[in-house]
KOLNU-932647 format. One line per field, with one value per residue: residue in one letter; x, y, z of N, C-alpha, C in turn. Coordinates in Angstrom, 3 decimals, always signed. Each point is the difference from the previous one (the first is absolute). Last residue first. Example, Ala and Ser with C-alpha at 12.3 -4.5 7.8 and 13.67 -1.06 7.14 Angstrom:
// KOLNU-932647
residuo = (S;A)
neast = (+12.850;+0.290)
nnorth = (-2.250;-5.720)
nup = (+7.080;-0.070)
caeast = (+0.820;-0.890)
canorth = (+1.190;+1.190)
caup = (+0.060;+0.000)
ceast = (-0.770;+0.900)
cnorth = (+1.090;+1.200)
cup = (+0.730;+0.000)
// end
This chain:
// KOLNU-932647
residuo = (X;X;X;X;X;X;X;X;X;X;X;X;X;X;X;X;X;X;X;X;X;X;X;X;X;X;X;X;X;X;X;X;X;X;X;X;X;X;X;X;X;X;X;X;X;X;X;X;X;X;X;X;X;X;X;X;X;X;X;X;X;X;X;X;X;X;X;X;X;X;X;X;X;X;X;X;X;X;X;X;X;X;X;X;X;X;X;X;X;X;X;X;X;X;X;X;X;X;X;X;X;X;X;X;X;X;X;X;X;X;X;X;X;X;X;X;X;X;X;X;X;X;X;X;X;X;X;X;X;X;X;X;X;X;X;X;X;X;X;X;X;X;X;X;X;X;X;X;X;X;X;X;X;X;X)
neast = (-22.943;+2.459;+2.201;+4.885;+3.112;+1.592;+3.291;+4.589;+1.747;+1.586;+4.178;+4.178;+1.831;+2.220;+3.920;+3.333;+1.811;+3.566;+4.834;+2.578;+1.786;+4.184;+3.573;+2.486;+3.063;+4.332;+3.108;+2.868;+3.702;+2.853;+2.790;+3.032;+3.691;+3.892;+2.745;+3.620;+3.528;+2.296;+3.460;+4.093;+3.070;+0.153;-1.996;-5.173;-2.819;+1.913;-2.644;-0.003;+2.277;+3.864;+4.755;+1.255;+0.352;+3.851;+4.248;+0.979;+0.111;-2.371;-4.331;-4.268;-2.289;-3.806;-4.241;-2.537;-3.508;-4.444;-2.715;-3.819;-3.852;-2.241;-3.059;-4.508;-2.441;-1.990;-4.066;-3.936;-2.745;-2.079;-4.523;-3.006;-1.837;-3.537;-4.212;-2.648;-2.040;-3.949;-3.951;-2.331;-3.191;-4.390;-3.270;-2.114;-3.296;-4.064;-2.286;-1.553;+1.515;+2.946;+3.079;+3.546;+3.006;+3.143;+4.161;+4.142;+2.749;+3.326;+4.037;+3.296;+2.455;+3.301;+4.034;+3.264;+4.160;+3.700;+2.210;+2.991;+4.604;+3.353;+4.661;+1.657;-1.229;-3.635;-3.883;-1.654;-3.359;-4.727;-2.218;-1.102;-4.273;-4.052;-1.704;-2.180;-4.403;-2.896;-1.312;-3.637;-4.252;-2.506;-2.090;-4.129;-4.355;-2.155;-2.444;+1.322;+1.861;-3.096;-1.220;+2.541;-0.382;-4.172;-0.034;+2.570;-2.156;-2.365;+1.448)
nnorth = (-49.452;-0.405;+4.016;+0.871;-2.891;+1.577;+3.888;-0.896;-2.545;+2.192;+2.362;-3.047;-1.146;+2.986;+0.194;-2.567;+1.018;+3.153;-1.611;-2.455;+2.248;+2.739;-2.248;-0.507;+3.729;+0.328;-3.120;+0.242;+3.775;+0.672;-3.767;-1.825;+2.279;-0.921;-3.704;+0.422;+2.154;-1.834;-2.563;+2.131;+1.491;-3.022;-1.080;+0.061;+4.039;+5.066;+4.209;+4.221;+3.414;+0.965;-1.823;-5.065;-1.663;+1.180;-2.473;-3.729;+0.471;-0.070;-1.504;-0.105;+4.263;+0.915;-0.181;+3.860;+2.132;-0.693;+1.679;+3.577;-1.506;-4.581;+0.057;+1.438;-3.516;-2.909;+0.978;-0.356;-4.433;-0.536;+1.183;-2.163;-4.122;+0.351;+0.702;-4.180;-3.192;+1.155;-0.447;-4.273;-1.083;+1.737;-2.705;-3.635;+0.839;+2.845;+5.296;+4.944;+4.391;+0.345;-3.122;+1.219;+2.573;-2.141;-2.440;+2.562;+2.070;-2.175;-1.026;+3.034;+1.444;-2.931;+0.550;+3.266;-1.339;-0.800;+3.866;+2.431;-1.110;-0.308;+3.147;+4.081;+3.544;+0.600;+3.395;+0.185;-3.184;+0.805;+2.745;-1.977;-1.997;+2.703;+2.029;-3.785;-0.998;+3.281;-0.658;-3.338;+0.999;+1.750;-2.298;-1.961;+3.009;+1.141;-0.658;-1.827;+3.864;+2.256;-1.354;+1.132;+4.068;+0.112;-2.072;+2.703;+3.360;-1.679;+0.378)
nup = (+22.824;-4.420;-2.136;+1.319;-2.274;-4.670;-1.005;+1.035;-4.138;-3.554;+0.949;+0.062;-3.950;-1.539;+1.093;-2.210;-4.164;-0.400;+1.613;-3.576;-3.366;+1.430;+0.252;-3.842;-1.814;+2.103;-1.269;-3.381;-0.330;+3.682;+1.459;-1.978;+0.299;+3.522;-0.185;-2.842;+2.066;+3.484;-1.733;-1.437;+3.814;+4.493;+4.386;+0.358;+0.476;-0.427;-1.505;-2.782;-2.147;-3.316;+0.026;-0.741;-4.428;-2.581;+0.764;-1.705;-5.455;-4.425;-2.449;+2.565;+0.031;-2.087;+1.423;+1.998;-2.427;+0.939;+4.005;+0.015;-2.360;+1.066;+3.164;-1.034;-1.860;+3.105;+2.293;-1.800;+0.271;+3.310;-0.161;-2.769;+1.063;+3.291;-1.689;-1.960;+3.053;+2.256;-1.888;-0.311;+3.999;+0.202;-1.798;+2.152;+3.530;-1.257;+0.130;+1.815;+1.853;+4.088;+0.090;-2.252;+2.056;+2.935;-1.299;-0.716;+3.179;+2.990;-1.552;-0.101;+3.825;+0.891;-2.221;+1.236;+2.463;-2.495;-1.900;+2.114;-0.263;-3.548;-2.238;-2.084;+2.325;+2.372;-0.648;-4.409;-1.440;+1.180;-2.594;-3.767;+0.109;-0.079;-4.034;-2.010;+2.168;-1.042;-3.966;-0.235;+1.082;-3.523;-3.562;+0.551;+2.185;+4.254;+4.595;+4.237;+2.452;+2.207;+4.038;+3.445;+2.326;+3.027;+4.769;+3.520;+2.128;+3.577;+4.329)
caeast = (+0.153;-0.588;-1.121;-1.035;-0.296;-0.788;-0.861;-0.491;+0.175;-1.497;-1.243;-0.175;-0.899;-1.394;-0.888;-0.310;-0.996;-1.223;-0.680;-0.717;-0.967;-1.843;-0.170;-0.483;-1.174;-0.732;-0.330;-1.050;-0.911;-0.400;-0.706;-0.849;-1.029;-1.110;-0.405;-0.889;-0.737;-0.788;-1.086;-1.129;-0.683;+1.348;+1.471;+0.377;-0.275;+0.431;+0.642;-1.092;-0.344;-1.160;-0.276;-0.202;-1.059;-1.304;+0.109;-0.847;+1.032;+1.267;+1.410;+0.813;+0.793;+1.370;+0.315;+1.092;+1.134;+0.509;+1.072;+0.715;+0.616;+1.272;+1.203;+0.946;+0.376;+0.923;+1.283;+0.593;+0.756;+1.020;+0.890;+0.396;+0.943;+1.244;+0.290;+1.060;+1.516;+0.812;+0.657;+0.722;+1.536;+1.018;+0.569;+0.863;+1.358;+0.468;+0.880;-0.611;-0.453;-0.582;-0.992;-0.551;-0.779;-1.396;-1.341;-0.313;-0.693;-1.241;-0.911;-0.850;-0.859;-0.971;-1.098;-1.265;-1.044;-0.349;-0.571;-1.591;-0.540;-1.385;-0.296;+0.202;+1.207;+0.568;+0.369;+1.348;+1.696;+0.445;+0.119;+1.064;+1.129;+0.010;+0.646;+1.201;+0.838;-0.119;+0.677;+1.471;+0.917;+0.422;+1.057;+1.345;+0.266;+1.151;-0.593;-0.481;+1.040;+0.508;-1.334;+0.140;+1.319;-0.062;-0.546;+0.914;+0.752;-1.164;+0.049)
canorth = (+0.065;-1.559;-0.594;+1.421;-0.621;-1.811;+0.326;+0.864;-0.854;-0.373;+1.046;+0.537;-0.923;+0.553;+1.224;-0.828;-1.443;+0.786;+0.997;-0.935;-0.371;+0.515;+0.100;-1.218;+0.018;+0.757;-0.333;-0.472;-0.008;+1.463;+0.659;-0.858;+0.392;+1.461;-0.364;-1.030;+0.865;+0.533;-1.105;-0.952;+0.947;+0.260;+0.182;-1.167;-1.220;-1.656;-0.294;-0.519;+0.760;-0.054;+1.226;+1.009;-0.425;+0.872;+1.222;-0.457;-0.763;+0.760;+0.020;-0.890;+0.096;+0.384;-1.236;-0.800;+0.523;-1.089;-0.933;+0.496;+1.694;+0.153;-0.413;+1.053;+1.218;-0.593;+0.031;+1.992;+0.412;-0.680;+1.324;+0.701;-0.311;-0.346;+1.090;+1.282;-0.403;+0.064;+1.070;+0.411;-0.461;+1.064;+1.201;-0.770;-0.361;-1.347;-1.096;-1.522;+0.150;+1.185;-0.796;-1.049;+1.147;+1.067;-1.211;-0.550;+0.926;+0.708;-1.125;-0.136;+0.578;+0.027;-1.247;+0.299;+0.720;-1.192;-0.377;+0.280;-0.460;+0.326;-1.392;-0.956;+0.955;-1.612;-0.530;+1.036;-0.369;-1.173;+0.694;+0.916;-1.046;-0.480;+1.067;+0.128;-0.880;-0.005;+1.407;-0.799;-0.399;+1.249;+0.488;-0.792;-0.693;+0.268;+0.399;-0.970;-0.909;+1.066;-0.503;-1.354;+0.235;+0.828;-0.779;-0.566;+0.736;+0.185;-1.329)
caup = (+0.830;+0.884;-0.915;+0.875;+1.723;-0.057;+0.206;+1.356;+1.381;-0.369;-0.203;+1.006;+0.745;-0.710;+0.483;+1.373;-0.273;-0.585;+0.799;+1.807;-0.395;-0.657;+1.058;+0.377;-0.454;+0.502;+1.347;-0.318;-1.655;-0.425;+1.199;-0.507;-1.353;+0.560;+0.901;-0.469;-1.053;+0.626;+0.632;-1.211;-1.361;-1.479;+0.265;-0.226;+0.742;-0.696;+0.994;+0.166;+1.389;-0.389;+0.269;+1.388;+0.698;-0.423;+0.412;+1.122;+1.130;+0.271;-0.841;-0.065;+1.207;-0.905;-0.222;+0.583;-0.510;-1.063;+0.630;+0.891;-0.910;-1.102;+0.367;+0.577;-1.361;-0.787;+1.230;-0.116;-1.502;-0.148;+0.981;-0.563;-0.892;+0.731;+0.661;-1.051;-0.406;+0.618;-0.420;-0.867;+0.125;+0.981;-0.827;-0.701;+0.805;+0.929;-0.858;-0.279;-1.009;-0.076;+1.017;-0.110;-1.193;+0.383;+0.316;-1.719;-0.789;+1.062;+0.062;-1.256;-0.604;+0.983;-0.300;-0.630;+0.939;+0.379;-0.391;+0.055;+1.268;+0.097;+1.340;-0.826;-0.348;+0.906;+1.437;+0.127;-0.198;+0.739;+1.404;-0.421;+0.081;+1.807;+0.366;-0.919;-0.215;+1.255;-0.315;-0.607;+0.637;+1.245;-0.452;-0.194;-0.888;-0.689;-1.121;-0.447;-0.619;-1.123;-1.232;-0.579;-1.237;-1.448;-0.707;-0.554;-0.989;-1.427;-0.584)
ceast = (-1.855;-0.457;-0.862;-1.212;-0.795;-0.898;-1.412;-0.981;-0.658;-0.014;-1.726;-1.214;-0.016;-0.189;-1.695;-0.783;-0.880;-1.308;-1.150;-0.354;-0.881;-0.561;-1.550;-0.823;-1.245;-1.337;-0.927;-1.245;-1.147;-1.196;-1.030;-0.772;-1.330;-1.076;-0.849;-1.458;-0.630;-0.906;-1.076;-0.561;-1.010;-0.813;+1.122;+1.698;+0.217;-0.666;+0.669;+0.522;-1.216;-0.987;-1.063;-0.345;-0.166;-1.252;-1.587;-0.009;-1.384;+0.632;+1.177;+0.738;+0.522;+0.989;+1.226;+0.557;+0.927;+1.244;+0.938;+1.439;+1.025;+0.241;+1.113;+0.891;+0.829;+0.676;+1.216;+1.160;+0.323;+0.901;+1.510;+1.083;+0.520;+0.936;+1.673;+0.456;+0.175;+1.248;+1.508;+0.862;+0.738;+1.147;+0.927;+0.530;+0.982;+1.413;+0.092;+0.414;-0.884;-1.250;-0.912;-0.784;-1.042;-0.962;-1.442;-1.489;-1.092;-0.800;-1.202;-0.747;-0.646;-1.008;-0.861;-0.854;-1.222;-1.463;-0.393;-0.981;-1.079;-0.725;-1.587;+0.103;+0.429;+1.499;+1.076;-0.005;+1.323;+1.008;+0.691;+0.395;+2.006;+1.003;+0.221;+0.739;+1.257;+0.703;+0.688;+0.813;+0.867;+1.046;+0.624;+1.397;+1.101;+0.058;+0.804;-0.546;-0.734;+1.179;+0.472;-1.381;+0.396;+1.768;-0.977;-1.172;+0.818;+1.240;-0.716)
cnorth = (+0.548;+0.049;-1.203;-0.351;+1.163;-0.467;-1.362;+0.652;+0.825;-1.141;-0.550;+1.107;-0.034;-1.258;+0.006;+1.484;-0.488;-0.904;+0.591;+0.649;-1.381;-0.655;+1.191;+0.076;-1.770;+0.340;+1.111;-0.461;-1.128;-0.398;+1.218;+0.550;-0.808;+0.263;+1.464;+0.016;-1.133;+1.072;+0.840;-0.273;-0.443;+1.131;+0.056;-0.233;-1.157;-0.699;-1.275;-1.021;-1.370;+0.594;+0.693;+1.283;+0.210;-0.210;+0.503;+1.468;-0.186;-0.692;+0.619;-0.546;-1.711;-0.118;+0.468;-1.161;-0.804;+0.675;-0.811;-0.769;+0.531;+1.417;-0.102;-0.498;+0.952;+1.221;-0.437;-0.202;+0.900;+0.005;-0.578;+0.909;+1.367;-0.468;+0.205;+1.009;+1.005;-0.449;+0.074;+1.491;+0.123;-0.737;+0.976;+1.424;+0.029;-0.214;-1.365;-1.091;-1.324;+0.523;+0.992;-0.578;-0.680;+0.297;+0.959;-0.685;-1.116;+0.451;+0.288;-1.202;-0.069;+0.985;-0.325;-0.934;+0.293;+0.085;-1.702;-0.589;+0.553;-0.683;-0.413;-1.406;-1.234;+0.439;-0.823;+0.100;+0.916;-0.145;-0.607;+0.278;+0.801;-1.560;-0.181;+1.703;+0.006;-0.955;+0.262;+1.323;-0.296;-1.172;+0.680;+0.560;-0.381;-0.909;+0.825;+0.211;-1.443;-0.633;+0.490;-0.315;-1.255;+0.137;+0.717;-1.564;-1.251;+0.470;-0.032)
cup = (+0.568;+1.124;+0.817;-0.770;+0.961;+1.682;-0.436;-0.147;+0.963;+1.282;-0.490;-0.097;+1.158;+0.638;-0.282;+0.883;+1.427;-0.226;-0.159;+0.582;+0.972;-0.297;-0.151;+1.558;+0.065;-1.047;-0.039;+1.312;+0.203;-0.967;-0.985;+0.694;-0.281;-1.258;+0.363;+0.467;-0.838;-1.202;+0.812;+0.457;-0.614;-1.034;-1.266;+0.218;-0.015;+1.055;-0.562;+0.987;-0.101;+1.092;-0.530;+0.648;+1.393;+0.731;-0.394;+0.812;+1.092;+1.251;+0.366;-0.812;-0.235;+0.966;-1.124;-0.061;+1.323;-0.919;-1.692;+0.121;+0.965;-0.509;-0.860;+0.596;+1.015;-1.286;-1.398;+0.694;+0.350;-1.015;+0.270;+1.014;-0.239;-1.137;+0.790;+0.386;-1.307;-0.482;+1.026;-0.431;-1.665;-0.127;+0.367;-1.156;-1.475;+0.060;+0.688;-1.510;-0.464;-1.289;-0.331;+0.272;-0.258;-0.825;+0.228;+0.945;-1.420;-1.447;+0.682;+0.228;-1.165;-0.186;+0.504;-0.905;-0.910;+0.822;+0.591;-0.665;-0.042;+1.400;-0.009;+0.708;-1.052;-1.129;+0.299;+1.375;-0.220;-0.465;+0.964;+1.241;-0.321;-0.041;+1.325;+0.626;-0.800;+0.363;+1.359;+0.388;-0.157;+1.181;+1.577;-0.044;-0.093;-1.745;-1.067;-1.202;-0.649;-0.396;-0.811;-1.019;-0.375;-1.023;-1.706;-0.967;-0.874;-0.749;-1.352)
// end
């Protein structure tokens, strides 16, 4: 138990940069998993939010500073999701100058039962939803995380 409570101290003491570097190669990491689907990355919001409040606490920072770092922390990692989406999903918005053949045979699901509408409907998903959804996820993690260690403090 010590072992493992010496390697979380050591991630807490990680200078800024070093982590950002660490984060941004684990958000990549996340979005060639989910094969351009960012379901991980959504997941790994949670982890960043854990990580950002910890570090934080960890470094005795007041509340009102951790939560600010926290929403840049969760803007930026959110920001990368988004950039590697449109690098992935934003050549396919050409696809709706061509037939409905093309769109179909594209391979993305007709959730909306009509060609257009479902590649519409998948780009907003891709490009703007999901990097959104991180950023709820990374938020609500972390206030979850300063929340549970607030109430063990009182205790």
């Amino acid at each position: 138990m010590e072992i493992v409570k010496a390697q979380i101290s050591r991630l807490y003491k990680l200078r800024a940069k070093t982590a950002f570097i660490i984060l941004v190669i684990l958000d990549i990491v996340c979005i060639g998993m989910g094969m351009g689907v960012p379901i991980f990355n959504i997941v790994f919001g949670f982890l960043v939010g854990w990580y950002i409040v910890s570090r934080l606490s960890f470094n005795k920072f007041e509340i009102k500073d951790i939560l600010q770092q926290l929403l840049k922390g969760a803007c930026i990692v959110s920001l990368l999701t988004f950039v590697g989406m449109v690098l992935i999903w934003g050549w396919s918005i050409l696809l709706l100058r061509g037939s409905d053949r093309e769109i179909e045979n594209f391979g993305i699901p007709m959730i909306l039962y009509l060609p257009r509408a479902s590649l519409i409907g998948w780009l907003i998903l891709m490009i703007l939803i999901a990097p959104f959804l991180q950023l709820l996820t990374t938020i609500f993690a972390g206030n979850l995380t300063l929340l549970s260690m607030n109430s063990k403090k009182r205790i």
